[in-house]
TILO-870319 format. One record per residue (C-alpha): x, y, z. Coordinates in steps of 0.05 Angstrom, whole numbers, plus 32768, in hexadecimal, padded with zeros to 4 digits. Example, Ala and Ser with C-alpha at 12.3 -4.5 7.8 and 13.67 -1.06 7.14 Angstrom:
<pts>
80F67FA6809C81117FEB808F
</pts>
This chain:
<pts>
7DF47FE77F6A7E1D7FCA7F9F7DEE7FBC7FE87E227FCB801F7DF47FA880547E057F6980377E4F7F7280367E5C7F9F807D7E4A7FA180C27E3D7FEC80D07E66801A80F57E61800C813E7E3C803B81767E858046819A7E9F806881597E5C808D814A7E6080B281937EA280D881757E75810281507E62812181907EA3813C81977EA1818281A87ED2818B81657EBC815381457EB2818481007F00818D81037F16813D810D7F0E810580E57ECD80E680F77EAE811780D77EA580EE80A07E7080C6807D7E648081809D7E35804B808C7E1C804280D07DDF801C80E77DB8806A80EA7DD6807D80A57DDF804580717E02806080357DE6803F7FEE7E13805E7FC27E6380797FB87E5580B67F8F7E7C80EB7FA07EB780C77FCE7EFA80CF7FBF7F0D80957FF57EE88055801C7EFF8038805D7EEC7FF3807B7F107FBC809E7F167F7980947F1B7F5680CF7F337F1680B27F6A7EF080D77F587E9F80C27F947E9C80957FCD7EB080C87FF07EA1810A7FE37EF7812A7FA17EDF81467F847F22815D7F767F4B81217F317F4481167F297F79814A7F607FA9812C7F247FCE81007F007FF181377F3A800081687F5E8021812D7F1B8045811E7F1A806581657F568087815F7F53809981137F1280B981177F2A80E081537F61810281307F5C814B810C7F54814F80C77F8D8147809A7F5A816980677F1D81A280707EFA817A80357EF7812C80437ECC80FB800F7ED680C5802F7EA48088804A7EB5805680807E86801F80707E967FF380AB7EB27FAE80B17EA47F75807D7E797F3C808F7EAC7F00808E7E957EC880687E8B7E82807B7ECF7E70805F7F0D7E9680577F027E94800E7EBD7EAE80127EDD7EEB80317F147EEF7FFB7EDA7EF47FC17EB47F267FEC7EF27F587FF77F117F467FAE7EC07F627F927EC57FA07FBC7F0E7FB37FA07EF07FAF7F5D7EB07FD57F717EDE800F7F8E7F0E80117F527EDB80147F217EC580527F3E7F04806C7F457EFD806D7F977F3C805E7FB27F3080227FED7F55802080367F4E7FDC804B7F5A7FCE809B7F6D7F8880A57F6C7F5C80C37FAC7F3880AA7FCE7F3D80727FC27EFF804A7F877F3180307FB87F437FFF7FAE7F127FCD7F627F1D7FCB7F707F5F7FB87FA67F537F897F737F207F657F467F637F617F7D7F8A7F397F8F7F4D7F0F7F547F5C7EEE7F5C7FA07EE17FAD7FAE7ED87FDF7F967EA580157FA47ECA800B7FAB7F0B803B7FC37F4180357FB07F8D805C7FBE7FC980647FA4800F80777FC6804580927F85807780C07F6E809C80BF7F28807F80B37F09803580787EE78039808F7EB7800980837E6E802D80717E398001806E7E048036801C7E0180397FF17E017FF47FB97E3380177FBC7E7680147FDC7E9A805A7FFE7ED5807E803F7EC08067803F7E9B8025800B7ECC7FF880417EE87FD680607E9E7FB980127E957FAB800C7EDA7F84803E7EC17F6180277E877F497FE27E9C7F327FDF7E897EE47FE47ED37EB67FFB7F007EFD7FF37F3C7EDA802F7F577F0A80667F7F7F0280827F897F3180877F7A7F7F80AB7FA37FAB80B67F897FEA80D37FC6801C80F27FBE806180FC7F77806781347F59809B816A7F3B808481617F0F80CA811D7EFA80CB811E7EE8807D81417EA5806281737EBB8031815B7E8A7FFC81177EB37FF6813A7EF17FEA81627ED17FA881167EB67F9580FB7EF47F9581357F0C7F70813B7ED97F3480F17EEF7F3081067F337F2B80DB7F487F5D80F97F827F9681147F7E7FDA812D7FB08000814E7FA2804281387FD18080817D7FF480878180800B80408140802880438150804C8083818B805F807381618093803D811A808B8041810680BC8002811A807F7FDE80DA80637FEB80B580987FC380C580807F7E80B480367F8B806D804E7FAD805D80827F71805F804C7F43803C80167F727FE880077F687FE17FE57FA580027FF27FE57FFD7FB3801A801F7FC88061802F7F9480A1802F7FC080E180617F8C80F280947FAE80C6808A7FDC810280C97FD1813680A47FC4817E80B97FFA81A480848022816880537FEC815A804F7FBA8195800C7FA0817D801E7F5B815680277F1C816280737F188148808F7F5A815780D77F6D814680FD7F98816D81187FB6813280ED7FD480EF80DB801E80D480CC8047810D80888071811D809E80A980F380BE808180B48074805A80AE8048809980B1807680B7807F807B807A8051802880788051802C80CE8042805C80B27FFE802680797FED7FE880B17FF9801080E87FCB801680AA7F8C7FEB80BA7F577FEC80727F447FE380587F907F9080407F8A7F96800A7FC47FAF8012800E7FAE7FDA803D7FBF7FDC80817FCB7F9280A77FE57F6780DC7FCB7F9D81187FBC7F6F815B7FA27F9381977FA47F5481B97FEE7F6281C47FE07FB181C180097FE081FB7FD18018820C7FBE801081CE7FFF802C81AA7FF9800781687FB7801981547FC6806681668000805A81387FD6803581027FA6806981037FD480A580FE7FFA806F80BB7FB58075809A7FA780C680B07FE780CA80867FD680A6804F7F9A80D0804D7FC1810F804D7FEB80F880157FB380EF7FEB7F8981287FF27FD7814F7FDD7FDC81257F9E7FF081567F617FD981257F23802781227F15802B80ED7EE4805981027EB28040811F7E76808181267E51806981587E17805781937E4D808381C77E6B807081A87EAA80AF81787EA280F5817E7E98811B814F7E6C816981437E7D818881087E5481D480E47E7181FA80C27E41821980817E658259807B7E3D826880317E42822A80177E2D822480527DFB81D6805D7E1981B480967E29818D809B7E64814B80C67E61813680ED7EA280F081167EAB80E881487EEC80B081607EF680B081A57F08807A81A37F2E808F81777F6780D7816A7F5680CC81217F4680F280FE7F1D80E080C37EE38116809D7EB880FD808A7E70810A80337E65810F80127E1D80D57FEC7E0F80D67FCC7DBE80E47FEF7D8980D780447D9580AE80337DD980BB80517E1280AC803D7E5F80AB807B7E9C80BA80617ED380CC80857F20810B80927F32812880C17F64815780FB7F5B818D80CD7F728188809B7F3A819680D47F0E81D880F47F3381E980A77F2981E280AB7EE1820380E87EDE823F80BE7F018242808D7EBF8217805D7EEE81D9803D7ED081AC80427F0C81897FFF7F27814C80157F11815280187EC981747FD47ECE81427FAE7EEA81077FCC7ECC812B7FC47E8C81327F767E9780E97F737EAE80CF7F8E7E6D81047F637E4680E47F207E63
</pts>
């Protein structure tokens, strides 16, 4: 059994006085909390676990070790996206001597949760805490599938240490990665050298520019069903949304387009992980950012508690098969949709008679339909070719 005084400082006094909230039944603090008055010992029963990480050591957005409380105070003072909430806040994890102390710590915990099928929301702190928790999933995924929601590739590979902006290159190089795939969504074009982009791209790994993604958000949807772990920079934000970093951009997804993105990543089946980093009240306008941050994760809550258990079971009623013969390639193209939720999967070659699903979106199929294999099938195809 896992002892949670050892790993977290309890939920503060300022965030315990929301329970006296005249309403406080109806919002979101109405919770359970491991709190100095209430120490939980065990995760029976939870669906989801909150705590932040107020690590910052590794990057240059010096500020974020205070982003887990000041989002707290305005998440927990929201309604309920839910009547029927199992979720725990367990407070803030004890940093460790080192920076590597604190890597172990939070790469334990992500192992603890998903062996108990809890499903963790991690606060950061910034967002070099993604390779901790990819090191946690190494362990227990194949083939494992993460997205970024930035506005940079943090792909340096100027220092050997692990940072803010070169975890990516070092996720890369860990000996048997176990990944996928890594989607990187709403990067710009601008702030990223161009010679990082054809990296990731020889890799085989995803980038998708800002505009693009803009231009018709649902196409998010696909890439987030299939993804395990979700890792999102607030700095993908544009300023006039998410002042509160060190960096800010005046352009980036607006309010809207981020709570919406975190409702896709809550509705994934596969979605287990959601990280939310880079928040710096130090540079905070009446606290805008961590209202927004707040509201990102009330969504991601929502999201979850509306999953439907929609991955495909193609021998039920519950899917629709339509198959597209691409003339000059002589291939047919296989398409599930589920009629349940309308969402759509394209079947992959594997070896021999096996068979890949993968997420796709009703607009890959209209571009099959067209005599156009979509992008999809191609690069997933070369991925399970290497």
């Amino acid at each position: 059994m896992m002892e949670f005084d050892l790993y977290f400082k309890p939920i503060s006094q300022k965030i315990e006085k929301l329970k006296k909230l005249p309403d406080a039944k109806d919002r979101m603090i109405d919770i359970t909390f491991h709190s100095a008055s209430e120490k939980v010992t065990k995760l029976d029963g939870f669906d989801i676990v909150i705590f932040g990480v107020g690590e910052e050591r590794a990057s240059e957005n010096i500020g974020t070790t205070n982003a887990p409380d000041e989002i707290r105070e305005k998440l927990y003072s929201l309604f309920k996206p839910s009547p029927n909430l199992k979720i725990c806040d367990l407070g803030n994890l004890n940093l460790g001597k080192t920076i590597k102390d604190t890597y172990i710590a939070l790469k334990e915990l992500i192992l603890e949760f998903r062996s108990k099928n809890i499903v963790p929301i991690v606060i950061g702190g910034s967002q070099d805490l993604t390779f901790p928790i990819y090191e946690a999933y190494r362990k227990v995924e194949n083939f494992l599938n993460l997205v970024i929601i930035d506005s940079v590739i943090d792909f340096s590979t100027q220092k050997n240490e692990i940072t803010s902006t070169s975890y990516i290159h070092k996720i890369i190089q860990t000996q048997n990665n176990r990944i996928f795939n890594i989607s990187v969504l709403g990067y710009q074009n601008y702030l990223v050298n161009s010679k990082t982009v054809e990296k990731m791209r020889k890799l085989l790994l995803d980038t998708y520019r800002l505009g693009l993604l803009r231009a018709n958000l649902i196409e998010i949807e696909p890439i987030l069903r299939d993804a395990h772990f979700l890792s999102f920079d607030m700095g993908a934000i544009k300023q006039a949304d998410s002042p509160g970093n060190a960096t800010p951009s005046p352009n980036g997804f607006d309010s809207v387009e981020a709570c919406q993105i975190a409702e896709y990543a809550g509705l994934s089946d596969n979605l287990s992980c959601f990280g939310l980093f880079e928040v710096n009240p130090l540079f905070d306008n009446n606290k805008q950012t961590t209202h927004l941050a707040a509201q990102i994760i009330w969504h991601f809550i929502e999201g979850f508690y509306l999953r439907m258990n929609d991955l495909p079971n193609t021998d039920t009623d519950d899917y629709k098969k339509f198959i597209v013969n691409i003339d000059n390639v002589n291939q047919n193209l296989v398409f599930y949709k589920s009629m349940k939720t309308n969402r759509w999967w394209i079947e992959i070659p594997v070896t021999g008679t096996a068979k890949k699903l993968v997420s796709c979106s009703y607009n890959d199929y209209l571009s099959a339909s067209k005599q156009e294999i979509p992008d999809i099938w191609w690069k997933t195809f070369q991925k399970l070719s290497r």
